[in-house]
Steps between C-alpha positions, in 0.01 A plus 500: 500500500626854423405676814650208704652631828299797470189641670364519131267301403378667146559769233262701682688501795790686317660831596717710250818332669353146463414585122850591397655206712264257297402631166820518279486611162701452194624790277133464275292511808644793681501721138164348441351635867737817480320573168144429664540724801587777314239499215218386747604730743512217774533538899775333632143263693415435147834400436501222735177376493570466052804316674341254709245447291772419213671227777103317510507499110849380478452198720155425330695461204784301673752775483722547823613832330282788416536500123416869324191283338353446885564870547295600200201309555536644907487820369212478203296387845540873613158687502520797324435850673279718280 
């Protein structure tokens, strides 16, 4: 229902300009994901795939937002580089 009267038909499908259009974040999320990218060191692809991936927890859960708990568990999914 949210990519109604668009050609998108997944999260996979998502650009950067679809991503910010669709994945709001409250004050806790954006300092939780600021934080993140900084101390991982994280592309801006790894950025957005942590983000989609947080949506797809967040509706498994039966959250419409994306809460900063969705976000963390997104993120602990990361594989490490050694």
């Amino acid at each position: 229902m949210r990519f109604e009267g668009t050609d998108l038909g997944s999260n996979a499908g998502m650009g950067p300009t679809q991503i910010r259009t669709y994945y709001q974040l409250d004050v806790a999320g954006r300092a939780l994901i600021r934080q993140a990218m900084h101390s991982l060191q994280m592309t801006a692809r790894a950025f957005h795939r942590v983000l989609k991936l947080s949506r797809t927890i967040a509706k498994l859960a039966g959250s419409d937002p994306i809460e900063p708990p969705h976000l963390a568990e997104a993120l602990q999914y990361r594989r490490r580089r050694w």
